[in-house]
N, C-alpha and C positions, 0 to 999 in steps of 0.2 A: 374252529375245527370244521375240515371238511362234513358236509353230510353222509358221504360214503363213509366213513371212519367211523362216525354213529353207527349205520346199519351194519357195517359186519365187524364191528369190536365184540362180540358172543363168540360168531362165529373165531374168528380168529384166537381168542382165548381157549375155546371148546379145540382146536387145531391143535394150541402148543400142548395142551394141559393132556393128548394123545400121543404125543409124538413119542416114536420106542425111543429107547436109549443109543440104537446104532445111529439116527441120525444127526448126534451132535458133532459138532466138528473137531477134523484131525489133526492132532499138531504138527509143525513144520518148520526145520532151524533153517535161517538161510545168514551164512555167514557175511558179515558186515565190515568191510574195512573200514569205510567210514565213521561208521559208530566204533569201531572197535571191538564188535562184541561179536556172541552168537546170540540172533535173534528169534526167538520161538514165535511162531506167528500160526492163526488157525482158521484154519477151512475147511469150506462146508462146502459141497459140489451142490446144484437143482436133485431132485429126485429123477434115475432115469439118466444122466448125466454119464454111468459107465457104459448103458446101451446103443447108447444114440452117436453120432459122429457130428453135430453142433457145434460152434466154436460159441461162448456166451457171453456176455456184458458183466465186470467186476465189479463189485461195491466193496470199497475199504474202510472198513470202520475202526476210530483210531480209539484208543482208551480197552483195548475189547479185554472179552476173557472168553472162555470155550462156550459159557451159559450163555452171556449174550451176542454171541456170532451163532447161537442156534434162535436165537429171541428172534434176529432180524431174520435172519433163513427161514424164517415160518415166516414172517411179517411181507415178505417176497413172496412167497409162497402164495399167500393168503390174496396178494396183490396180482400174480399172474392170474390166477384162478376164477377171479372174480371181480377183474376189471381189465384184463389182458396186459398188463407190465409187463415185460420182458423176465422171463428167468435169470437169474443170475449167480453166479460167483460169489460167494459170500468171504473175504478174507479178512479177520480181526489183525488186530496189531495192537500189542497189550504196552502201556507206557513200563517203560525201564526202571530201573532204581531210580534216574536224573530224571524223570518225568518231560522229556523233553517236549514231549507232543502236547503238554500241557503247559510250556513256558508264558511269563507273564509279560513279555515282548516289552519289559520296562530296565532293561542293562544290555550292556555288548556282550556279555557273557550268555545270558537268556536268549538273545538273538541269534548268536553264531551257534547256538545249539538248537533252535529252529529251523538255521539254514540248513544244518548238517541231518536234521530229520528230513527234511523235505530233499535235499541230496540223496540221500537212503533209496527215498522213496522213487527217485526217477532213476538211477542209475545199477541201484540193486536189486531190489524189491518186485518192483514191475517187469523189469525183464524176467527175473527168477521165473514170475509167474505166468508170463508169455510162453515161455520153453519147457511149463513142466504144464499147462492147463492146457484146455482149450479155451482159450478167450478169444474174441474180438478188439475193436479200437476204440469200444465204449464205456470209459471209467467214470466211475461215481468216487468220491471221496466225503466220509461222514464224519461227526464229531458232534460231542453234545459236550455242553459247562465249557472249562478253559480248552478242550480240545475243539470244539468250537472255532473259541480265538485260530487254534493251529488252521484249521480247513477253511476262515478267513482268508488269515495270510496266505497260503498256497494258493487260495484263486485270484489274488493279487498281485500275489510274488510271482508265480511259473502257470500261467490260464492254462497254457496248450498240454498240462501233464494229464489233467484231468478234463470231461465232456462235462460232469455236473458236479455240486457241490453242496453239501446237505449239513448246513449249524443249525443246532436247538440250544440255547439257554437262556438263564435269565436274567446275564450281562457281562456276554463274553466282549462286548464291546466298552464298554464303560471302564474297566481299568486301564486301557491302551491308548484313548483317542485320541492322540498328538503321533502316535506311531502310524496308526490305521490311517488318518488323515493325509501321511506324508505317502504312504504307500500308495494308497487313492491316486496323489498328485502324479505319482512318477507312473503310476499304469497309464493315468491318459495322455500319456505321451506317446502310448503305440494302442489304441483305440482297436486295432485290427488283430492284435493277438487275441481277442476277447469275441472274437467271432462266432457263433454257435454253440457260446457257455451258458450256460444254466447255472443259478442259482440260488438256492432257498433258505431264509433266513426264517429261524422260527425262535422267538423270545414270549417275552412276558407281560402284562399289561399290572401286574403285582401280586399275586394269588399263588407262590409257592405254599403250598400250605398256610395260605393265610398268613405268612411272617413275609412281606418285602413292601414295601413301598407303592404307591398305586402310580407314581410316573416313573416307574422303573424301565419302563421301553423306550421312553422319549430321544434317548438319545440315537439310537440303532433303529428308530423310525426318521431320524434325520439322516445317519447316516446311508442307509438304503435309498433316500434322494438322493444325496449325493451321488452314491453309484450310478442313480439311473442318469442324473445329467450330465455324469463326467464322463460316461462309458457309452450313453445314447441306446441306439438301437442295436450296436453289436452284441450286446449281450442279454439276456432274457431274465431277469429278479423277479423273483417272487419274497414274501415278505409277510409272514403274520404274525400278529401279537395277540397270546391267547389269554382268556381272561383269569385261567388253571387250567395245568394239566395234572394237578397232584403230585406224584412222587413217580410217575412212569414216563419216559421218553417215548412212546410210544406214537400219540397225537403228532409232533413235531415231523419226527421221522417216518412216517404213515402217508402226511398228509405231502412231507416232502418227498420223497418218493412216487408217489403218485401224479403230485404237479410239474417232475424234471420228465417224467416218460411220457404226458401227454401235451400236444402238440399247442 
């Protein structure tokens, strides 16, 4: 765990455990051919965000609900504040009935419902949010447990959708590794699409509460070489195995957040 995450994990707590009630986030449908559906998705603008005329940097956090897109909105928050991160967009995306953002990437049926999430997400979703925000051309995409697995494969599957990429679990890599391995192979065939991507892998050394295995990283500390030799210098990994984080996402997401925005 970063040491900055110790010294203001108080502070940060003492933040959310203030925040009024208006600044949790708004809901928003944005119609989905693709999926087929209507997708309710929610945002949280920066504070100051109606004043100002800014354009600011997105985070999309996949698995969300309205509580934790205001969890991370303060955790941003907490991060511009007192380590200078850039503000941001905060936009949750809640998984479906079909769970799709959490597919277990192990049938062609799980897959094409993968591809068709990650379609959503470049073709609807992103733009929606281009032309109703004011953002910029700096995306994050997040994911903690099997959504995780999802914001894997989108930094492998389509690099150029997103500028960083932030998993936390503790083995979203481990049920896929014949899938993950193959995607790997086919990325470094274009080495260059991978150019000024960020991205941070945070798992587990075996300490979920005390219930998992103590070589439960092992495999997603090889796979992270991997990346780094198949993808070289185009691309910038970061990668920790912590030894608990308890029962909060927090650590993961804190410290990845903090390691994509500084240089």
């Amino acid at each position: 765990m970063h040491p900055f995450f110790k010294n203001t994990w108080p502070v940060f707590l003492l933040f959310l455990l203030l925040q009024p009630g208006g600044m949790f986030a708004q809901e928003k449908t944005v119609t989905s051919a693709i999926l087929k559906s209507e997708v309710a998705i929610f945002v949280q603008t920066p504070p100051g965000y109606s004043s100002k005329s800014l354009r600011y940097p997105v985070l999309y956090l996949l698995h969300a609900t309205p509580e934790t897109v205001a969890e991370i909105a303060a955790l941003v928050d907490v991060l511009h504040r007192y380590a200078g991160t850039p503000e941001m967009v905060v936009v949750g995306i809640p998984s479906d009935e079909l769970n799709i953002d959490r597919a277990p990437f192990d049938s062609e049926k799980s897959n094409a419902d993968a591809e068709k999430m990650l379609a959503f997400l470049e073709k609807e979703l992103l733009p929606d949010m281009d032309a109703n925000y004011r953002t910029n051309d700096e995306r994050t995409l997040m994911g903690e447990a099997a959504s995780g697995s999802f914001t894997l494969y989108a930094f492998l599957a389509n690099p150029l959708l997103f500028q960083n990429y932030i998993g936390t679990s503790s083995s979203f890599f481990d049920p896929n590794p014949a899938y993950f391995k193959e995607l790997l192979k086919k990325a470094g065939a274009h080495p260059d699409n991978f150019n000024g991507r960020n991205i941070f892998l945070a798992t587990l050394n075996g300490a979920y509460s005390n219930q998992l295995p103590a070589d439960k990283d092992s495999s997603m500390t090889a796979f992270a070489k991997s990346i780094r030799s198949t993808l070289g210098s185009e691309v910038r990994l970061g990668h920790q195995a912590y030894d608990d984080w308890g029962l909060v996402r927090f650590p993961g997401f804190f410290d990845g957040l903090l390691w994509v925005n500084r240089p």
